[in-house]
C-alpha positions in Angstrom: 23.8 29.8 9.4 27.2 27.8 9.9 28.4 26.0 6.7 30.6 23.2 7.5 32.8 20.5 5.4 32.4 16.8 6.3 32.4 13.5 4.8 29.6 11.5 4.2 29.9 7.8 6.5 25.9 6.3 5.6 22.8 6.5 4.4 20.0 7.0 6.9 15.9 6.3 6.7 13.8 9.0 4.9 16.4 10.4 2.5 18.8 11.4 5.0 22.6 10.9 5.2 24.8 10.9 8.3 28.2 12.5 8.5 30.3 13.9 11.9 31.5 17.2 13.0 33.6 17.1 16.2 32.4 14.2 17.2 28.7 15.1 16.4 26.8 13.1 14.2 25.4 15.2 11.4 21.9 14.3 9.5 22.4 15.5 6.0 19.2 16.0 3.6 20.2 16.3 -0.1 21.6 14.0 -3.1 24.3 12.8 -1.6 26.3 9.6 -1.3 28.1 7.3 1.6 32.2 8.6 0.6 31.9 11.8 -0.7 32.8 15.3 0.7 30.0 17.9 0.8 29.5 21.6 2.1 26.5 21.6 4.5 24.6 24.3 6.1 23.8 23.1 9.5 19.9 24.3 9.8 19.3 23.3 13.5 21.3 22.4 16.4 20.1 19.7 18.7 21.6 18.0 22.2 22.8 14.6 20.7 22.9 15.6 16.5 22.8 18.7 13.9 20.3 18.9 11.2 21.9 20.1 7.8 21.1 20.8 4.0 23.8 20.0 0.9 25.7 22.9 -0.5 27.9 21.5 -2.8 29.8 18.6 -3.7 33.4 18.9 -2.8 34.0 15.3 -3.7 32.0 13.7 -5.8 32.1 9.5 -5.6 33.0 8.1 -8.7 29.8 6.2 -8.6 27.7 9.1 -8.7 25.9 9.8 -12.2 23.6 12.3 -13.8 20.0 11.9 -12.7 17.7 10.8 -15.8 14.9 13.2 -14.9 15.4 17.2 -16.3 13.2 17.6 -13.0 15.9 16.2 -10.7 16.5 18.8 -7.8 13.5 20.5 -8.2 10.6 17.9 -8.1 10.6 16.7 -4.4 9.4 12.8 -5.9 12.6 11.3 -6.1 16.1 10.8 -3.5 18.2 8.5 -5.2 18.4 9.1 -9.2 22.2 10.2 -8.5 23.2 6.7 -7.3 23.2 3.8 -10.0 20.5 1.5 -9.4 22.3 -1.8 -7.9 23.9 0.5 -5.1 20.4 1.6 -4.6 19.2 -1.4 -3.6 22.7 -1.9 -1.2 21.7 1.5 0.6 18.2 -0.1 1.0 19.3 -3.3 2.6 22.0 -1.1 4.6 19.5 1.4 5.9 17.4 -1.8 6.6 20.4 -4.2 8.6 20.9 -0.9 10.5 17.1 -0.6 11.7 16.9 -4.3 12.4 20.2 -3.9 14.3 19.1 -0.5 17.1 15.5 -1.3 17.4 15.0 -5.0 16.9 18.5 -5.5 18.5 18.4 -8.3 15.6 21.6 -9.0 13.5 19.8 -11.2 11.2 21.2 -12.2 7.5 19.1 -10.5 4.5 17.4 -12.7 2.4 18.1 -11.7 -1.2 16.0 -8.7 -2.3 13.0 -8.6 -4.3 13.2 -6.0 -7.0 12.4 -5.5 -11.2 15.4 -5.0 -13.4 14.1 -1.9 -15.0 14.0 0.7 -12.6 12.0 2.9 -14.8 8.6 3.5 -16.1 6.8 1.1 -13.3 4.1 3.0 -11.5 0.9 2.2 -12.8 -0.9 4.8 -10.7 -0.1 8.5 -10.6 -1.0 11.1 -8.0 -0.4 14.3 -8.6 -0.9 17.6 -7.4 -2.4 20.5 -8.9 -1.8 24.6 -8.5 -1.7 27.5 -10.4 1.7 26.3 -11.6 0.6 23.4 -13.2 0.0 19.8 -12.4 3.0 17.5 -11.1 4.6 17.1 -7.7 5.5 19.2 -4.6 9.0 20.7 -4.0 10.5 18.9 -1.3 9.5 20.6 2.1 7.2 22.9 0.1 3.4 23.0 -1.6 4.9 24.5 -4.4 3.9 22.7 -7.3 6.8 21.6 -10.0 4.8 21.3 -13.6 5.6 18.7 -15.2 5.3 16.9 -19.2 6.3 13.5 -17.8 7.3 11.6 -15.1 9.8 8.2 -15.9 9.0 6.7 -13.5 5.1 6.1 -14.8 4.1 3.8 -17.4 4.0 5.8 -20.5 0.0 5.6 -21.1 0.1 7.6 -17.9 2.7 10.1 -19.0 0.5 9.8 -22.3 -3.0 10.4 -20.7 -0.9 13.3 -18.4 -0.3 15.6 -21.0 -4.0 15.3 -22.6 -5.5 15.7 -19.2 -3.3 19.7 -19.3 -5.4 21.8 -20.8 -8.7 20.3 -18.1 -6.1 21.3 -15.1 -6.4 24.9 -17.1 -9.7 24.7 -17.5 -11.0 23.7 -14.0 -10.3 24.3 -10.4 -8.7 21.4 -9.1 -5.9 20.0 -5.9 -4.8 16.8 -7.0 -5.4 14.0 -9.9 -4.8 10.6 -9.7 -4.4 8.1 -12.7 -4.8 4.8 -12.8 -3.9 2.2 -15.6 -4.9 -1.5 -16.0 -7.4 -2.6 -18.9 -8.9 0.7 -19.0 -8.0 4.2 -17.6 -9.5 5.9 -14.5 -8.9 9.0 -12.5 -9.6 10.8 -9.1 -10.0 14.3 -8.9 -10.1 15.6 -5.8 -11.8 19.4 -5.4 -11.1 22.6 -3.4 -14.1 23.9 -1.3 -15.4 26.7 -3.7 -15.9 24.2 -6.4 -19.3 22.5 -5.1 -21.6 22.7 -8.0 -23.1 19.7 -10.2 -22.7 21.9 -13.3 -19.1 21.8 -12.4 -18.5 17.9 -12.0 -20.7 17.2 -14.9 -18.6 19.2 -17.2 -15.5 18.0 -15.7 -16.3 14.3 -15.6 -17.5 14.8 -19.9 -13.9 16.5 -20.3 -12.2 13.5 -18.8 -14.3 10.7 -20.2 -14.1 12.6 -24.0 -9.8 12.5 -23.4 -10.1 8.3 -22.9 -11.0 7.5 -19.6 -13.7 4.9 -19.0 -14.6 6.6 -15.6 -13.7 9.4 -13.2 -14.4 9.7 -9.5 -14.4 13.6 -8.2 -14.2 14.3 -4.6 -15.5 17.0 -2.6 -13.9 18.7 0.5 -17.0 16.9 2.3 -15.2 13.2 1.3 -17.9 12.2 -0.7 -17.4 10.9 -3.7 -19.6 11.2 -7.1 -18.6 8.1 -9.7 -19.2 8.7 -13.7 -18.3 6.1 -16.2 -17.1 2.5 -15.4 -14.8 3.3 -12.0 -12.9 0.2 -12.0 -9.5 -1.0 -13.8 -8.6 -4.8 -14.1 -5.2 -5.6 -13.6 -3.4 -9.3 -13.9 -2.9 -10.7 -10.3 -1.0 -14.5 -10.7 -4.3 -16.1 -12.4 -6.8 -13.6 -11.2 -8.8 -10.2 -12.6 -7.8 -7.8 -9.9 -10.5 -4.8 -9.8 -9.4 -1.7 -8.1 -11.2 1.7 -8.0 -9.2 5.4 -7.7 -10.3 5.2 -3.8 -8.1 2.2 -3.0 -4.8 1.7 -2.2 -2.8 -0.1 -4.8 1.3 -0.9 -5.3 1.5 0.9 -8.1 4.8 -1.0 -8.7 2.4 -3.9 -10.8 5.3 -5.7 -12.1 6.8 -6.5 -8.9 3.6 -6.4 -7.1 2.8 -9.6 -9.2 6.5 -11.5 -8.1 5.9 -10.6 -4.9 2.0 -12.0 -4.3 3.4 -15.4 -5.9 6.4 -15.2 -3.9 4.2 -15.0 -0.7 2.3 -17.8 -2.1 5.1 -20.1 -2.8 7.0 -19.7 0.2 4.4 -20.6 2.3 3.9 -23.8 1.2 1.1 -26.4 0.8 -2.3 -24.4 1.7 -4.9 -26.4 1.4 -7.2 -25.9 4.1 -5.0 -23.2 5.9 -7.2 -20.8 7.7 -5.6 -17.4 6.6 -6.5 -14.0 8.2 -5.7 -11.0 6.3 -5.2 -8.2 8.8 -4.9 -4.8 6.5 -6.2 -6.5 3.4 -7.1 -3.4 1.0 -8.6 -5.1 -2.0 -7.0 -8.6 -0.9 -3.8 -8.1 -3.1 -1.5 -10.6 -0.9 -4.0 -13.0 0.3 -6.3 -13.4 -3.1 -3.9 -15.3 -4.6 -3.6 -17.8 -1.9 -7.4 -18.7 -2.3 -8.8 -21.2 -3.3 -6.4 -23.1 -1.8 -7.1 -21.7 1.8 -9.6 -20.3 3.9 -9.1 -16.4 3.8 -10.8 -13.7 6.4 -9.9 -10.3 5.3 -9.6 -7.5 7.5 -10.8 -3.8 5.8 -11.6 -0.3 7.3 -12.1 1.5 4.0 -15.4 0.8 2.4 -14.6 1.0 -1.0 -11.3 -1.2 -0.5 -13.9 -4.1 0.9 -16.4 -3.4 -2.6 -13.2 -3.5 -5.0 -12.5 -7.2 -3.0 -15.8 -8.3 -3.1 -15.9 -7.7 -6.8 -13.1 -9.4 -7.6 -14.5 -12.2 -5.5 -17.5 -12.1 -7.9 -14.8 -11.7 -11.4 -12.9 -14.6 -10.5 -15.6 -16.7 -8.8 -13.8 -17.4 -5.3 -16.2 -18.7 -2.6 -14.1 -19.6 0.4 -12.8 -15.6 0.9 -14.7 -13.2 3.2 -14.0 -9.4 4.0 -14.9 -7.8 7.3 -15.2 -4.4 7.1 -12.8 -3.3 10.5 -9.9 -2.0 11.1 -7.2 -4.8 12.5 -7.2 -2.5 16.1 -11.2 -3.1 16.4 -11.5 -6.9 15.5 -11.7 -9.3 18.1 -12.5 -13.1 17.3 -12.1 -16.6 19.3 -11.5 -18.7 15.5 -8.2 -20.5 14.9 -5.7 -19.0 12.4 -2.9 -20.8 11.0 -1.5 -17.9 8.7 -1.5 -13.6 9.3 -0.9 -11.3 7.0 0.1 -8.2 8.7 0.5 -4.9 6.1 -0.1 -2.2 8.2 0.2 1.4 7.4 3.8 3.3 7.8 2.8 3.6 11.6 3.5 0.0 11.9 1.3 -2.0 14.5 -0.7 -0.7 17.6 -0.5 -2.6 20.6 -3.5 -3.9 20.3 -2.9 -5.5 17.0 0.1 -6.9 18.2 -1.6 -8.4 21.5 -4.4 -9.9 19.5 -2.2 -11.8 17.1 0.1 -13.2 19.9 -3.3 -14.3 21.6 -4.6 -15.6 18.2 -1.0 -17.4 18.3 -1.0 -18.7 14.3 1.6 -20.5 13.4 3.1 -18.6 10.5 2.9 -14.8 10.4 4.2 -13.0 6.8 5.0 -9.1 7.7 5.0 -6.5 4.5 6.2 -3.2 6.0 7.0 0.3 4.4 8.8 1.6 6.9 11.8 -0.3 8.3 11.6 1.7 11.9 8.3 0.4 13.2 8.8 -3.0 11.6 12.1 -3.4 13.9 10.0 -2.3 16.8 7.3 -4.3 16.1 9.2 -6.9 15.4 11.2 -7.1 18.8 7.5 -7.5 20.5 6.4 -10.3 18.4 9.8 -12.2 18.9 8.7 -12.8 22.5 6.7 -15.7 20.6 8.0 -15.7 17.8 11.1 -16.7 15.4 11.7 -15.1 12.2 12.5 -17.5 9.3 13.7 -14.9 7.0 13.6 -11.5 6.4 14.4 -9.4 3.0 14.1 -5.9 1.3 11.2 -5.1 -1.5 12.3 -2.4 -3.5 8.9 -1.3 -4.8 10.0 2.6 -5.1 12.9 2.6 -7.4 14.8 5.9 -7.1 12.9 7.3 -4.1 14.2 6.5 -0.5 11.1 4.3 0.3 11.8 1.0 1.4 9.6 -2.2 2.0 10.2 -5.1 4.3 9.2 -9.1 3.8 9.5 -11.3 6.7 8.5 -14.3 7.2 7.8 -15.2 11.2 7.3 -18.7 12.6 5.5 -20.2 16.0 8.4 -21.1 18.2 
């Protein structure tokens, strides 16, 4: 394979980099940054662009420091850890003007970003992945499994609970775990097909409940799903009890989670008596909070999403909120909306969801996206209708090359 010298102009989506070679443009995989000089070993060869892998650093930016992870370059879970936080977040909000600017054809301003000043120790939710080689997370491009003690970037009762839960990985066969912390501690454990038996779970969910969690959900290859113990955590949402079991989607990024679900609220406004539709509610993390103020209708395909919701409903005693369980591509309705929430999955929007909120024609629309590319291209369809008040970057994944997207979109 060639090896070739170039210098580094931008970061791209997904972890990527682009550099040139002969007038080529060069997408770069690897830790590096926007300045420096890196070997590269060009993997593929397409018409318009190479694909390539880091070598070496030739020349290193002085920017550049040493990742705070001893798993750095081996664990696949993080991109970044070699650039200094604040020019983590300018690479986001690069990456993000760039998307905006090819797909949406939209040179728009960035809002100032929302992020938590300590990049560290923030996910309250862990997912890890299980192997003979231990229990941590996947080589990048590979299922081999990197074993780890800790993780920084998990709240330490989860780094905590992760090396009790060591000797059960041993112990018992096993693909992936996933913690959760709030109030109390629970866990999914998700099985391979030779390990069906009830003598099996039973003994499994005792070994978890005896190392402190109050409840453990184990999964079969079949997707169902066997519950011991109490299967729910609380966590603080604005003024509400937030109840969430393993089997729903949470941003495990709480601390910010919580600025951003009052920042919603707050910017838009006066509620009472808005008619809100949620479209890819979950649990109801961004539209809870703006009840009781307003009329929510919350879209949900997964089942146990809608229970957690309803539950919380029940905690926090809030009468004017209802869940549909659908998916946003399957719901039709004739009702008025003033407000949608559109969170879709990192797909972005069908055309059917986008048809049926232009024909639903509210007059504010907030979009939370996790991947920049489909939000520009969804985007330039709902600006046919629709002007965007502002628009701003969420850095919810702090040294990983994920990046979220707030926008807020008004009738014109």
């Amino acid at each position: 394979m060639a090896v070739l010298v170039i210098k580094i102009d931008r970061p791209a989506y997904g972890g990527m980099s682009i550099g040139r070679h002969d007038g080529k443009i060069v997408m770069v995989k690897g830790a590096v940054m926007p300045g420096e000089t890196a070997e590269v070993v060009i993997e593929d060869e397409k018409k318009d662009y190479l694909s390539a892998s880091v070598k070496k650093i030739i020349e290193p930016s002085p920017r550049r420091i040493v990742p705070a992870c001893k798993y750095s370059g081996r664990c696949g879970g993080c991109q970044l850890q070699h650039i200094p936080y604040d020019l983590q977040l300018e690479v986001k909000e690069e990456i993000l003007r760039d998307c905006l600017r090819r797909l949406a054809k939209e040179e728009t301003r960035l809002s100032g970003p929302l992020f938590d000043g300590n990049p560290w120790n923030y996910r309250v939710r862990g997912q890890f992945k299980v192997s003979r080689e231990g229990i941590g997370f996947c080589k990048n491009n590979s299922i081999e499994v990197v074993d780890i003690d800790s993780c920084p970037l998990m709240t330490e009762e989860i780094n905590t609970l992760l090396v009790k839960i060591k000797p059960a990985v041993r112990d018992f066969d096993m693909t992936e775990i996933h913690i959760t912390a709030g109030d109390c501690f629970t866990a999914l454990v998700r099985l391979p097909s030779r390990t069906k038996h009830a003598f099996d779970m039973n003994a499994l969910s005792s070994r978890f409940l005896d190392l402190g969690f109050s409840g453990i959900c184990i999964e079969t290859p079949d997707k169902k799903i066997s519950r011991y113990g109490e299967s729910c955590v609380a966590l603080d949402l604005r003024d509400l009890k937030y109840s969430v079991s393993p089997m729903t989607f949470i941003q495990s990024h709480w601390r910010l989670n919580q600025r951003v679900a009052g920042f919603i609220k707050d910017s838009l406004g006066p509620l009472r008596g808005a008619r809100v539709l949620d479209m890819y509610s979950g649990a109801g993390n961004f539209s809870m909070p703006l009840a009781p103020d307003a009329v929510v209708t919350a879209l949900e395909e997964n089942p146990y999403a809608a229970e957690d919701g309803r539950r919380s409903l029940e905690i926090n005693g809030i009468k004017n909120y209802r869940f549909i369980t659908s998916s946003a591509e399957n719901f039709h309705t004739r009702e008025d909306f003033d407000i949608v929430i559109l969170d879709p999955p990192r797909q972005g929007l069908a055309n059917r969801v986008i048809n049926s909120v232009l024909s639903i024609g509210p007059e504010k629309i907030v979009y939370i996206s996790c991947n920049p590319a489909t939000f520009a291209r969804d985007l330039k369809k709902l600006q046919n209708k629709y002007d965007m008040e502002s628009v701003r970057m969420i850095d919810f994944f702090p040294q990983t090359f994920h990046i979220e997207t707030l926008a807020f979109l008004r009738l014109r």
